[in-house]
C-alpha positions as CSV (number, residue, x, y, z in Angstrom):
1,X,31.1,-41.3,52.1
2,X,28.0,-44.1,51.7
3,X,27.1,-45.9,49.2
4,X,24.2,-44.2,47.9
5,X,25.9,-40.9,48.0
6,X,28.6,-42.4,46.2
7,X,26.1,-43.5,43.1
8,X,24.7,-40.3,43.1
9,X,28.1,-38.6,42.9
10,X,28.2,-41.2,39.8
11,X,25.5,-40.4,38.0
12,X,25.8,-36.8,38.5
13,X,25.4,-35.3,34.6
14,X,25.0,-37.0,31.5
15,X,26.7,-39.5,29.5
16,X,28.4,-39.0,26.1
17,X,25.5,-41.3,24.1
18,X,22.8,-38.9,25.6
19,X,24.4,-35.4,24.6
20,X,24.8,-37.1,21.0
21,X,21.0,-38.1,20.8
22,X,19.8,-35.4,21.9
23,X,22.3,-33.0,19.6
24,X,20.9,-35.7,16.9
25,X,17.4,-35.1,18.1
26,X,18.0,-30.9,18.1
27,X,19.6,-31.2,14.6
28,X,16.4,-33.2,13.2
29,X,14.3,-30.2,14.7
30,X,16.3,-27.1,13.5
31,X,16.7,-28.8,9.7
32,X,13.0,-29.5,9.2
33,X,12.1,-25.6,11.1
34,X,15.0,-24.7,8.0
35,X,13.1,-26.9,5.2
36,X,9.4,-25.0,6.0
37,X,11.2,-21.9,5.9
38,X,13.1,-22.4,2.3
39,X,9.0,-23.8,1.3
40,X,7.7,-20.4,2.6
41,X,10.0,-18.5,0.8
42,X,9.4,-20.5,-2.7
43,X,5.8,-20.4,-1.4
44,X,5.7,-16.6,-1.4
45,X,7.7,-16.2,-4.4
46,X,5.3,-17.7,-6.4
47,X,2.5,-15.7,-4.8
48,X,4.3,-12.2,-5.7
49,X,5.0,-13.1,-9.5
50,X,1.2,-14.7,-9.8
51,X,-0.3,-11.3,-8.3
52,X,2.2,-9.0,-10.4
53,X,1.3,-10.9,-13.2
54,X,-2.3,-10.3,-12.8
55,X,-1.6,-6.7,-12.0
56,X,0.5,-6.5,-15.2
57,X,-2.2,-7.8,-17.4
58,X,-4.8,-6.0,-15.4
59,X,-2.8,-2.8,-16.8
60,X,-2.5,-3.7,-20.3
61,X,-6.2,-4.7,-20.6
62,X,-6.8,-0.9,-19.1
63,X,-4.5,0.7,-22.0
64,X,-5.9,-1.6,-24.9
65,X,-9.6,-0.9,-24.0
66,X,-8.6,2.8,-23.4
67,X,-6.7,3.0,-26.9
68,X,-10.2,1.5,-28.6
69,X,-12.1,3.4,-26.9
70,X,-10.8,6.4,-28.1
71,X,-11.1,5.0,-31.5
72,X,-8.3,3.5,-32.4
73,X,-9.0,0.7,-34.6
74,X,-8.2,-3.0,-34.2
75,X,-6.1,-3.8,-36.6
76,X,-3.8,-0.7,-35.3
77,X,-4.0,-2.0,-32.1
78,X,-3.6,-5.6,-32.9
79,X,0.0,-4.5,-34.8
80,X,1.3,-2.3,-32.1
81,X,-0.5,-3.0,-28.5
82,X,0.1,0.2,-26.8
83,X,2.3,-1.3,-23.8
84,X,5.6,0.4,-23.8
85,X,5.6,1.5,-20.3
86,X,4.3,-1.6,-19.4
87,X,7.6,-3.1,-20.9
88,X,10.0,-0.3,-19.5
89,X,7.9,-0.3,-15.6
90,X,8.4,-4.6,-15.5
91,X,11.3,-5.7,-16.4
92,X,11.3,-9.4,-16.2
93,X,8.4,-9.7,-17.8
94,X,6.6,-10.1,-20.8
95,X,3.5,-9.4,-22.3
96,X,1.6,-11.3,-25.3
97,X,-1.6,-9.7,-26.7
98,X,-4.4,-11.6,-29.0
99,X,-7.8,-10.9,-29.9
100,X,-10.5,-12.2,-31.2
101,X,-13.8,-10.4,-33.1
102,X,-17.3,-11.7,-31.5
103,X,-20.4,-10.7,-33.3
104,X,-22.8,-9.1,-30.6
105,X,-26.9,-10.2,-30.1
106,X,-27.0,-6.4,-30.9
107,X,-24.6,-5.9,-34.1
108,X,-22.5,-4.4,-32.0
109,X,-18.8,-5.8,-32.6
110,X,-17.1,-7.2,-29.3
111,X,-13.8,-8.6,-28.6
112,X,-12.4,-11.0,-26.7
113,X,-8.8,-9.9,-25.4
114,X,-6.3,-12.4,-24.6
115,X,-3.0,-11.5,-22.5
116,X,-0.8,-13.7,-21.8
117,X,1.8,-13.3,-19.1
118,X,5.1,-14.8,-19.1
119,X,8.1,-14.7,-16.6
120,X,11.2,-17.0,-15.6
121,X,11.4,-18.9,-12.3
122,X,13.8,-21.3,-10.9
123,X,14.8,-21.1,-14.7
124,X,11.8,-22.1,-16.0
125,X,9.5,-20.0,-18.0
126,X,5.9,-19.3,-16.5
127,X,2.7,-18.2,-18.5
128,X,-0.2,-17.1,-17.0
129,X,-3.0,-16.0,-19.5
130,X,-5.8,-13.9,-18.7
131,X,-9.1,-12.9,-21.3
132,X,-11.7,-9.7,-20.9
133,X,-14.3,-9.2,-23.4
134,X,-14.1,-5.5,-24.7
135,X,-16.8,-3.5,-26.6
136,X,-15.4,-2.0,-30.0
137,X,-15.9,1.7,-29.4
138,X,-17.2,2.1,-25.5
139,X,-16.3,0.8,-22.5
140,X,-18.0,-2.2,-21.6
141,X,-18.2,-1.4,-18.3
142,X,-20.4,2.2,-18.0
């Protein structure tokens, strides 16, 4: 055999410091792809309680303007907001309900709903609050 087949036949694969860097290297890669996946996810999670939140107060403001608008008066409203399946359809959830009486230009008595949202993540609780002005007796937006 020569020489220079001999150092080839020495150098054939690769030495035990270069598998560990590159395993090191590899193991860098696959734990940061594994970091923006776990931020996705909390990412996401956020996104779905913030829209069913919005959806949740989107339905009570729906069945308090309903309730007034078929008369029911404020005060009765104000004691008992009319969001039992609201409660019983999101579990997790919960729903806080305040108004406000604005005088109108016209005389005509508005008011200024308030619902706040409120949920637990990462065992923290969350509040998002939300506002619509309502008319008194008819729907504000015919």
């Amino acid at each position: 055999m020569s020489g220079a087949a001999r150092e080839r036949a020495g150098e054939a694969g690769f030495s035990l410091i270069e598998v560990v860097v590159a395993l090191g290297v590899l193991m860098l890669g696959i734990g940061s792809v594994l970091a923006l996946f776990a931020s996705a996810t909390a990412a996401h999670r956020r996104a779905v309680h913030q829209t069913q939140a919005a959806e949740l107060a989107e339905w009570a403001i729906a069945d308090i303007e309903s309730a007034i608008t078929r008369g029911a008066e404020l005060e009765e409203v104000v004691s008992a907001p009319p969001l039992e399946v609201l409660r019983r359809d999101w579990p997790g959830y919960r729903v806080e309900v305040s108004f406000l009486p604005i005088a109108g230009e016209t005389g005509e008595d508005e008011i200024l709903l308030r619902i706040g949202v409120i949920w637990m993540s990462a065992g923290r609780e969350v509040r998002r609050d939300y506002q619509q002005i309502l008319a008194r007796r008819s729907s504000i937006r015919d």
